[in-house]
MARLO-592675 format. One record per residue (C-alpha): z, x, y; residue in three letters. Coordinates in steps of 0.25 Angstrom, whole numbers, plus 5000, padded with zeros to 4 digits. Layout:
<lumgus>
ZXYALA/...
</lumgus>
This chain:
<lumgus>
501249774929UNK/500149894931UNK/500149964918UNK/499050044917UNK/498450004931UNK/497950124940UNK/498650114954UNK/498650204965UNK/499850244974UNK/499850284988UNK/500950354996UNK/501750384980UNK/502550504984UNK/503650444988UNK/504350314993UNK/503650164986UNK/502350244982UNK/503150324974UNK/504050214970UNK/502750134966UNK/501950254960UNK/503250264950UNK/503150094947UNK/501750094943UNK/502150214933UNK/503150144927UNK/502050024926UNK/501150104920UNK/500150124929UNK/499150244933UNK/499550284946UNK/498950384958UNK/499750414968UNK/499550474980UNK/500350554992UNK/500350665000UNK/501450734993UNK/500750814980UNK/502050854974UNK/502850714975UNK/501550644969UNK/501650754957UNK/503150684954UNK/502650554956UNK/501650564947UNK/502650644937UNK/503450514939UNK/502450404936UNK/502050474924UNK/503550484918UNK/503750334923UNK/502550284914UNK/501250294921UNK/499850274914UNK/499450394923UNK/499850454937UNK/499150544946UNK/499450584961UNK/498450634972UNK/498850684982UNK/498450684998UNK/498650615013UNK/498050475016UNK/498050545029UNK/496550585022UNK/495650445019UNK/494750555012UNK/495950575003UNK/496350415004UNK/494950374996UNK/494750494987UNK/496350474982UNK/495850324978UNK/494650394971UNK/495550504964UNK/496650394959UNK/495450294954UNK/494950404946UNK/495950454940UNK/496450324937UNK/495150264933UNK/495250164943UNK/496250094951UNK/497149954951UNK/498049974961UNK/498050044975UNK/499450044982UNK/499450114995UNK/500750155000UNK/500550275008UNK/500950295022UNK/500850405034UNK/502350445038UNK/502850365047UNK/504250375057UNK/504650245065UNK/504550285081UNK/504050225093UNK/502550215094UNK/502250315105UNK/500750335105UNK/500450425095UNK/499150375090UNK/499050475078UNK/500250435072UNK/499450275071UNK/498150335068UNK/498950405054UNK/499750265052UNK/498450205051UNK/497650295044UNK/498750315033UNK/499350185031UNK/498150105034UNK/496750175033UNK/497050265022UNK/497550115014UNK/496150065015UNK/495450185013UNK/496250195000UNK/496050054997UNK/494450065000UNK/494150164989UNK/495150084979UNK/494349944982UNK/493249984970UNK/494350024960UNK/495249894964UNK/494049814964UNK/493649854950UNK/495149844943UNK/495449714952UNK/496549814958UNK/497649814969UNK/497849864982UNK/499449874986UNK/499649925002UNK/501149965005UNK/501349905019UNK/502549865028UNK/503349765034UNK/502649855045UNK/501449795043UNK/501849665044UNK/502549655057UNK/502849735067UNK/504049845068UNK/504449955079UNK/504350105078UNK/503250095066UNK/501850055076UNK/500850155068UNK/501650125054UNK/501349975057UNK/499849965062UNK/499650015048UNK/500249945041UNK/499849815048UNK/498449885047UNK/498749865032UNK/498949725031UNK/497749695038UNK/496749755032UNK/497249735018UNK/497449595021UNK/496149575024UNK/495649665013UNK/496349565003UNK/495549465010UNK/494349525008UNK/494649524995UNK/495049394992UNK/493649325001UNK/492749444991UNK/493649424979UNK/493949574975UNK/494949554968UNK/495849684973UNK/497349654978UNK/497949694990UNK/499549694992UNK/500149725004UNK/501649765001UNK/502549745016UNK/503649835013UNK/505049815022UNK/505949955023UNK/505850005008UNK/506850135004UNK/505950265003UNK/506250375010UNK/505150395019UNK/505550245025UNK/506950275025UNK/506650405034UNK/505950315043UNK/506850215047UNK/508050315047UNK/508950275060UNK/507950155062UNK/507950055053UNK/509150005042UNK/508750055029UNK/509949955022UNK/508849855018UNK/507849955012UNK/507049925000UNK/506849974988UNK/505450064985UNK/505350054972UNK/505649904973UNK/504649904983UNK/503749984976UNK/503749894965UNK/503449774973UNK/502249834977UNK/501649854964UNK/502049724962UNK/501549664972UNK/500149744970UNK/500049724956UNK/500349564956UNK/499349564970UNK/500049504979UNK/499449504993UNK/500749555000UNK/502249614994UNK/503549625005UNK/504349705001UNK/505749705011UNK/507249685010UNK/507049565017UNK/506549415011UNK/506249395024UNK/505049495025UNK/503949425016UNK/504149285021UNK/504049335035UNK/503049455036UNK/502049345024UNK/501549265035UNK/500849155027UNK/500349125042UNK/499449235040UNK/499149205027UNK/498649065031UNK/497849105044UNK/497049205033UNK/496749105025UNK/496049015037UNK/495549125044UNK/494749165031UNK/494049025031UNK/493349055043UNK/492649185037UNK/491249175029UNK/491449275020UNK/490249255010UNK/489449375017UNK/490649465011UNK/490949405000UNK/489549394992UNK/489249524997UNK/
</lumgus>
């Protein structure tokens, strides 16, 4: 499905970034991966390269840092000589509590799973652009609608599909032919989540990561607009809204674009 396309992973130390670093191997992919955890990337890496990657490479560092967040995408582009696939997967850690003001736990949600996306995304564009690329963002049923004891963890991701959904507009009215997938993930087995939901939530029904992780890079690579993946059938029919969908489409009628679009 990607052998021998260069792909960039986000958040691969552990969990479905791992899972997915580990998928695009065995397709024979060049991968980058990138986390904060030197050593855990070094056996990722090792792994790739036993399961059949073209190439594999780590570099590691904090998305904390948008300095570090668009010189990564500069380092992986180059070492890769160039880039088809940006999945972005990381996230800041996370506990499910009540809101109680703290404004610097918002301000990092936001700056880590939302900013640091399009920062990363920005400095990929000229490479996607070139190789008619992909950009896959690893959001959540979080984003989608609305859950208790997750505020800060759910303005991001709810940041996420607005601004990538207007960017794929964008892309569609200027005809850059660059995908963008926005994968809505239910509760999904890793052991950061399962940590999480401890003593909160059932984790009976939880899915399966490298399932999931495969979906994503399916989802990516066949450039869907959206991927659900949940334990419930319910979810995509429910959280699709082809309302939205429809009010898009007219609401785009009304805009004279030409100014942008012969620019």
């Amino acid at each position: 499905m990607l052998q021998g396309k260069k792909v960039i992973v986000t958040g691969a130390s552990k969990g479905i970034g791992e899972q997915m670093a580990y998928h695009l191997a065995k397709m024979g992919a060049h991968v980058v991966v990138t986390a904060r955890s030197k050593e855990t990337l070094k056996k990722v890496v090792s792994h790739c390269l036993e399961l059949g990657a073209a190439s594999a490479h780590y570099i590691p560092g904090t998305m904390e840092d948008m300095t570090f967040a668009e010189q990564f995408v500069a380092k992986a582009g180059k070492l890769m000589g160039g880039l088809d696939m940006l999945i972005l997967n990381h996230i800041t850690n996370t506990s499910m509590n009540l809101f109680s003001g703290d404004i610097h736990l918002v301000r990092r949600s936001m700056e880590v799973n939302f900013l640091s996306y399009v920062v990363l995304s920005a400095a990929a564009l000229p490479m996607l652009k070139q190789s008619n690329g992909s950009i896959v963002v690893v959001s959540s049923k979080a984003g989608k609608m609305s859950s208790p004891l997750v505020a800060p963890y759910s303005a991001s991701k709810f940041a996420l599909d607005g601004f990538f959904s207007s960017v794929r507009m964008e892309h569609s009215v200027t005809k850059v032919n660059v995908s963008i997938t926005l994968c809505i993930l239910g509760l999904i087995n890793t052991d950061t989540a399962m940590k999480a939901v401890s003593g909160i939530l059932s984790t009976v029904g939880a899915s399966s990561k490298e399932e999931c992780a495969l979906e994503i890079i399916k989802g990516g690579a066949l450039r869907q607009e959206e991927v659900y993946y949940d334990n419930s059938v319910w979810t995509a029919f429910l959280l699709g809204n082809p309302g939205r969908k429809i009010l898009e489409y007219l609401s785009l009628r009304n805009y004279k674009l030409d100014k942008f679009i012969n620019n």
